[in-house]
DODO-413055 format. One line per field, with one value per residue (C-alpha): y, x, z negated; residue in three letters; residue number from 1. Coordinates in nm, 2 decimals. Example, Ala and Ser with C-alpha at 12.3 -4.5 7.8 and 13.67 -1.06 7.14 Angstrom:
2
yy	c(-0.45 / -0.11)
xx	c(1.23 / 1.37)
zz	c(-0.78 / -0.71)
type	c(ALA / SER)
seq	c(1 / 2)
***
This chain:
237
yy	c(16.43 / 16.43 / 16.56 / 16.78 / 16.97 / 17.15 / 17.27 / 17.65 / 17.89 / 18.13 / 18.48 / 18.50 / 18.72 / 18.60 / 18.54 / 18.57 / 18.34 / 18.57 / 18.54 / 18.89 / 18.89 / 19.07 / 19.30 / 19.36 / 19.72 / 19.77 / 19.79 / 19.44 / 19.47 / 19.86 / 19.71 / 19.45 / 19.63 / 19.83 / 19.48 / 19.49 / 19.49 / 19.30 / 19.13 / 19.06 / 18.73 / 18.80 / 18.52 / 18.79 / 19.14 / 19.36 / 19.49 / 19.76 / 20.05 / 19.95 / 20.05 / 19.73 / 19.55 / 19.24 / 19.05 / 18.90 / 18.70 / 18.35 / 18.16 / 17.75 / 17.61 / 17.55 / 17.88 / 17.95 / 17.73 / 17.83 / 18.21 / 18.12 / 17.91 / 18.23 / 18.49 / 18.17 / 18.30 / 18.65 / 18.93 / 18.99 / 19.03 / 19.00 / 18.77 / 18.85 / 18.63 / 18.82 / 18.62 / 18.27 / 18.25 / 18.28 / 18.05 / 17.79 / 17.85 / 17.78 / 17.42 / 17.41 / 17.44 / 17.22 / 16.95 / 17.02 / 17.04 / 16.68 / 16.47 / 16.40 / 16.17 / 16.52 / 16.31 / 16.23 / 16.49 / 16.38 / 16.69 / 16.86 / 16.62 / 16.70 / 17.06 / 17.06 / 16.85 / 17.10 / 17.36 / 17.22 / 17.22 / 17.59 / 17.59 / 17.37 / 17.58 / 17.91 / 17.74 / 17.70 / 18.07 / 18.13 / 17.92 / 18.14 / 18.42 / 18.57 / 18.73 / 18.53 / 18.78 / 18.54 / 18.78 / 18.65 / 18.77 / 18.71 / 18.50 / 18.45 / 18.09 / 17.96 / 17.76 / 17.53 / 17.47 / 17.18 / 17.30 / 17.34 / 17.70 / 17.91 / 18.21 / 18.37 / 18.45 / 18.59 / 18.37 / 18.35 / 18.24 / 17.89 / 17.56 / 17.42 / 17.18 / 17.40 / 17.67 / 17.51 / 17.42 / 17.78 / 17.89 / 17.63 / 17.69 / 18.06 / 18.27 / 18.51 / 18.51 / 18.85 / 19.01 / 19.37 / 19.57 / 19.89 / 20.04 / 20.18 / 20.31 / 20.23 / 20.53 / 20.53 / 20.52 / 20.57 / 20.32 / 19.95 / 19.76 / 19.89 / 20.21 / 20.34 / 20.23 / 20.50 / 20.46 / 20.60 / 20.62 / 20.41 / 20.05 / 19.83 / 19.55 / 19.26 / 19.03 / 18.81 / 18.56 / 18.66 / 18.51 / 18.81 / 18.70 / 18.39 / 18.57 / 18.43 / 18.53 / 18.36 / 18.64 / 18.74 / 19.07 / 19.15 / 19.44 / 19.28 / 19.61 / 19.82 / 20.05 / 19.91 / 20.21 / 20.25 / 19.94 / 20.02 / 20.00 / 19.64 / 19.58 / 19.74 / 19.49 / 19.13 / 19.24 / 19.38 / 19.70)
xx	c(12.57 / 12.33 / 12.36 / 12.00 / 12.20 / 12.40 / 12.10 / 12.03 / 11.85 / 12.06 / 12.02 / 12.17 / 12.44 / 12.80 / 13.07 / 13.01 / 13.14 / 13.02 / 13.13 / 13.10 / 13.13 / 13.09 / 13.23 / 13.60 / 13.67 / 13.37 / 13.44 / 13.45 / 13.81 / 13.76 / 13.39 / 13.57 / 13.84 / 13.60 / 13.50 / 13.65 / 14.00 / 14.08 / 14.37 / 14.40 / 14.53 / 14.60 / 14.63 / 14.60 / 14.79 / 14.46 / 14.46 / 14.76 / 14.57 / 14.27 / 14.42 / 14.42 / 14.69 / 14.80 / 15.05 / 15.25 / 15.07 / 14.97 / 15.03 / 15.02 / 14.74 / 14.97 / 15.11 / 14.74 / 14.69 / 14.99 / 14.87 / 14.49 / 14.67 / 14.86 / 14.57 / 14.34 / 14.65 / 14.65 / 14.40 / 14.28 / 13.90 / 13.84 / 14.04 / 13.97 / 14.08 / 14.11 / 13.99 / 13.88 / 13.88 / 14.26 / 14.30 / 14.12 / 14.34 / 14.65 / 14.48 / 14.41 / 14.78 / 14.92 / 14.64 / 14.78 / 15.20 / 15.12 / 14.98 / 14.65 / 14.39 / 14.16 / 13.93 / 13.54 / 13.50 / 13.79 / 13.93 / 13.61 / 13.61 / 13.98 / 13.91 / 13.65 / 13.83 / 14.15 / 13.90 / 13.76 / 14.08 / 14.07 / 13.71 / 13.80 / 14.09 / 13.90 / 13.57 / 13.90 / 13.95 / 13.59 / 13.58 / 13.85 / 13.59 / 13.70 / 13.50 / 13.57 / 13.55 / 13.61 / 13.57 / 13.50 / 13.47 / 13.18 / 13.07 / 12.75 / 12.64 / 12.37 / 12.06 / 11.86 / 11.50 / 11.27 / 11.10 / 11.42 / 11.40 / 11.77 / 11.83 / 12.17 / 12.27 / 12.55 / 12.76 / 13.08 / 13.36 / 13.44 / 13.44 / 13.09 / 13.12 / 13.36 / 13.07 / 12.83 / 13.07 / 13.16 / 12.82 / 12.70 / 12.97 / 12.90 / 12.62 / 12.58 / 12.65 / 12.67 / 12.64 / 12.80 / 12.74 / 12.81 / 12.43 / 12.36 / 12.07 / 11.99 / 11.92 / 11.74 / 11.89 / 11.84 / 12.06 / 11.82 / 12.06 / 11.89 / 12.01 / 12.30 / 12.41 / 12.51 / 12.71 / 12.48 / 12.79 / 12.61 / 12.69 / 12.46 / 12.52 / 12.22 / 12.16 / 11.90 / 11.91 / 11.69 / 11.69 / 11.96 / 12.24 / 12.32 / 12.31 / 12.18 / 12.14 / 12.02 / 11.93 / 11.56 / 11.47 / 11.80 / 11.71 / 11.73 / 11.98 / 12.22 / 12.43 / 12.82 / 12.96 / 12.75 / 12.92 / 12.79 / 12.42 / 12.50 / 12.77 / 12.51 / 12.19 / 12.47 / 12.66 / 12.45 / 12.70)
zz	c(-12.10 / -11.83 / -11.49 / -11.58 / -11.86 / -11.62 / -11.39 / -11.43 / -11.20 / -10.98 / -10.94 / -10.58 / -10.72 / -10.66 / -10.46 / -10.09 / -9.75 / -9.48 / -9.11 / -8.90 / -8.57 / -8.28 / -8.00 / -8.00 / -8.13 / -8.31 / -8.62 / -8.82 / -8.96 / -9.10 / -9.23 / -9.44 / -9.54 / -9.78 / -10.01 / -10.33 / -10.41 / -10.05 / -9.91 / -9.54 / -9.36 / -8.98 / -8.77 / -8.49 / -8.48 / -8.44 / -8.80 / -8.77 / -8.79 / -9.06 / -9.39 / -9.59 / -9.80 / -9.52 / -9.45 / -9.13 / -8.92 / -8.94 / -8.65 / -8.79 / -9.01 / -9.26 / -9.30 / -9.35 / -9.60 / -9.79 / -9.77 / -9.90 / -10.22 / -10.32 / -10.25 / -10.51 / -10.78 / -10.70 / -10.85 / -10.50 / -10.51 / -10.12 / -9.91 / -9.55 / -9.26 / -8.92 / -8.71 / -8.76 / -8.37 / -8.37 / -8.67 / -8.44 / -8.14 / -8.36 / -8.44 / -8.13 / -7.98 / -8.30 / -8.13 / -7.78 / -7.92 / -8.08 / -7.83 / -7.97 / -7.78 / -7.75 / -7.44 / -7.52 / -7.75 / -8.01 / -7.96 / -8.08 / -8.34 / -8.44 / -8.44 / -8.69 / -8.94 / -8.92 / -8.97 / -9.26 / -9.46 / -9.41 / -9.52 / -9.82 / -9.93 / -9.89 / -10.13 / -10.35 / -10.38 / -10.41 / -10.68 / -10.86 / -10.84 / -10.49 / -10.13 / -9.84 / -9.53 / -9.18 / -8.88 / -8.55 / -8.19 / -8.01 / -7.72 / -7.48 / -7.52 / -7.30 / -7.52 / -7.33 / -7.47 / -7.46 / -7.18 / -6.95 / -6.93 / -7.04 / -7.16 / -7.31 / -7.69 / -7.85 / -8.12 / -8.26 / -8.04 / -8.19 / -8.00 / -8.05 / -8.40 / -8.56 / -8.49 / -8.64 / -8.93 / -9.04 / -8.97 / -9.24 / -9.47 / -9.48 / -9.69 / -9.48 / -9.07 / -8.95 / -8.59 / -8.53 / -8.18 / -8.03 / -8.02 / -7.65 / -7.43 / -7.08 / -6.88 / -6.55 / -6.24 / -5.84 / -5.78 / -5.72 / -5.97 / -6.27 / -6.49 / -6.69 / -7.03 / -7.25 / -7.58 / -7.89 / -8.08 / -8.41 / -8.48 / -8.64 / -8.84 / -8.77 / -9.03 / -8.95 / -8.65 / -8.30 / -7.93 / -7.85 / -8.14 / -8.39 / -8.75 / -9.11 / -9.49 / -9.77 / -10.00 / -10.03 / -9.93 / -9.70 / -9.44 / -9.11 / -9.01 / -9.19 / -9.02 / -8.97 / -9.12 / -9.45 / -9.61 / -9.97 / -9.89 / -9.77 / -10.09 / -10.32 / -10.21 / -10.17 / -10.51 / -10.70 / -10.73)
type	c(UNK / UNK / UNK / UNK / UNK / UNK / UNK / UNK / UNK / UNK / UNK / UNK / UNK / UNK / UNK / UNK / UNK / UNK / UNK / UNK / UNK / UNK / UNK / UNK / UNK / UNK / UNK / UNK / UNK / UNK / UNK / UNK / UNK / UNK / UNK / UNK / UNK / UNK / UNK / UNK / UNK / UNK / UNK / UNK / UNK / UNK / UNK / UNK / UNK / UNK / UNK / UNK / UNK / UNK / UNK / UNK / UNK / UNK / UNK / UNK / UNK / UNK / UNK / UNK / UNK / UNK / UNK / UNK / UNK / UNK / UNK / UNK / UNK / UNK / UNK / UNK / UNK / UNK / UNK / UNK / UNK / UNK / UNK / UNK / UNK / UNK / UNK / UNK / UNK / UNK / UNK / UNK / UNK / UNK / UNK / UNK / UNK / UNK / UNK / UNK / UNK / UNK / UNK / UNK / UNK / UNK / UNK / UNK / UNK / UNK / UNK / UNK / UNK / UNK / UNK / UNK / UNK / UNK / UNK / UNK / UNK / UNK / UNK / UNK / UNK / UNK / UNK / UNK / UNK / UNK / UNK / UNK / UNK / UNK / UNK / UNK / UNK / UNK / UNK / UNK / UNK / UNK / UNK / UNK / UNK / UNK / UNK / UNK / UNK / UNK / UNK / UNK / UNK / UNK / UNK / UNK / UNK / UNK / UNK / UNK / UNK / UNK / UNK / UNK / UNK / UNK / UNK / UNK / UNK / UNK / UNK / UNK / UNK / UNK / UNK / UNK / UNK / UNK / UNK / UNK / UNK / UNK / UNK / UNK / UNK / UNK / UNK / UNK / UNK / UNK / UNK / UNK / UNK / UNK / UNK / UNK / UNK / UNK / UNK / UNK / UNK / UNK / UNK / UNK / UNK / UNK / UNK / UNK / UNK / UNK / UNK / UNK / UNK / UNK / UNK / UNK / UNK / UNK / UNK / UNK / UNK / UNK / UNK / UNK / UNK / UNK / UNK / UNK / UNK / UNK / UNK / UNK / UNK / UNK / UNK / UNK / UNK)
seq	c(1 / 2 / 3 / 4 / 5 / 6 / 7 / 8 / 9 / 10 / 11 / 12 / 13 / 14 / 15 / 16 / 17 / 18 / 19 / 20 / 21 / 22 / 23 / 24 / 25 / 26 / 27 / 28 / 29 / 30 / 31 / 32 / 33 / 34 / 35 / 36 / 37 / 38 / 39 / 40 / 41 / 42 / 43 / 44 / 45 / 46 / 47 / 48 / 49 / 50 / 51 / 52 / 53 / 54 / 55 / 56 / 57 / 58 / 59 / 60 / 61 / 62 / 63 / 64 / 65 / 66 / 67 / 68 / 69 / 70 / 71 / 72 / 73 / 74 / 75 / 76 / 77 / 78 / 79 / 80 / 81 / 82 / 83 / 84 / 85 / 86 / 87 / 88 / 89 / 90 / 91 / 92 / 93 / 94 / 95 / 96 / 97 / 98 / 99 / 100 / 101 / 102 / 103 / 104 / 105 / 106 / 107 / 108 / 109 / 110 / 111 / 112 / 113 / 114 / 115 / 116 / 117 / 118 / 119 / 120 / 121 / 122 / 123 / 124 / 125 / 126 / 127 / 128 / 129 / 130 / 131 / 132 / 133 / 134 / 135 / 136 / 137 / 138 / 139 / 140 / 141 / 142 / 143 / 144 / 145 / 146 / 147 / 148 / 149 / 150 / 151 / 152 / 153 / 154 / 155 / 156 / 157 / 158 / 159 / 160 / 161 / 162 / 163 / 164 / 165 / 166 / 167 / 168 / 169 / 170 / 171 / 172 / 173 / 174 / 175 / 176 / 177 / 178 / 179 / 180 / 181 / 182 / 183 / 184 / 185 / 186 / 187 / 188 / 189 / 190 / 191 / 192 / 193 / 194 / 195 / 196 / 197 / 198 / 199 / 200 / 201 / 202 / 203 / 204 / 205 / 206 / 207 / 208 / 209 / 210 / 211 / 212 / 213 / 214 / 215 / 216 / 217 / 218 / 219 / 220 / 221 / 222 / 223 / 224 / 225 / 226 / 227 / 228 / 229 / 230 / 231 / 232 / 233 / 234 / 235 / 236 / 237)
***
């Protein structure tokens, strides 16, 4: 049989890797908690007051493991980790606990391959028809461009490889923020930020955040809180 009989065309419709990330507190954990038929894997304790099945936390990469091979068997729909962050700090103490040669950028190096068990383990799951939800927390990186000039950005809060890793793993990469107002001030430091008291949930990427999608015609905004608008345009539902 040849390779070409197994080429089709895709409708963009099925299973999902997306990343969120974002602010602490804004929202991420509640926003995934309403996928389908979701199961939550805390390698953090941040989750106690989202209403979502979970279990005890995570705190070794191979307890992880273990947890994402019995969610692959389970008739979970969603399988959410919270975060991804703290899954890479627990690699990262395993590194530091076992003596490994981390100098020149090894430990980097190390970091990413750990990470990419997970990544492989969770494509697993996917495979057996499931979400994958990683939520992150955010961090201002500074970018450099050809010209020399900076300027800052907001990504997720991952050593620099594993970032670009997960980001490249995932469908979607998804930035979530508080939105606020500056008022003016009399004071010479500039004005007053006020909290709007919406959330918005940025989809596309911009000088001010580190966000992707790879579904045609996705809203570059949706509000955090109406979760089925976003569900209804990625799912199809």
């Amino acid at each position: 049989m040849s390779y070409l009989d197994h080429v089709k065309k895709s409708d963009g419709r099925h299973t999902r890797r997306t990343l969120i990330y974002g602010t602490h507190g804004v929202g991420k954990t509640t926003w995934a908690s309403r996928w389908p038929n979701p199961v939550l894997l805390p390698t953090e304790d941040g989750h106690r007051d989202v209403d979502v099945p979970a279990g005890p936390v995570i705190k070794t990469t191979a307890g992880l493991l273990s947890a994402i091979k019995d969610v692959t068997a389970s008739d979970f729909s969603t399988v959410i980790i919270d975060s991804i962050d703290w899954a890479e700090k627990n690699i990262l103490a395993e590194i530091d606990k076992e003596g490994v040669d981390t100098g020149w950028g090894k430990g980097d190096k190390e970091v990413a391959v750990r990470l990419g068990k997970v990544l492989a383990a969770l494509d697993e799951c996917r495979d057996a028809g499931k979400h994958i939800i990683l939520i992150g927390h955010e961090h201002l990186a500074k970018v450099v461009r050809p010209d020399g000039k900076e300027y800052g950005t907001r990504t997720v809060n991952l050593t620099k490889l594993a970032a670009r890793r997960v980001c490249e793993w995932c469908d979607e990469v998804l930035f979530a923020e508080a939105d606020i107002t500056v008022k003016s001030s009399d004071g010479k430091f500039g004005g007053i930020a006020v909290d709007k008291k919406t959330r918005s949930l940025y989809t596309s990427s911009s000088p001010l955040r580190d966000a992707k999608h790879r579904l045609k015609g996705l809203p570059d905004r949706f509000e955090l809180g109406d979760v089925e608008s976003y569900l209804s345009f990625v799912l199809g539902e």
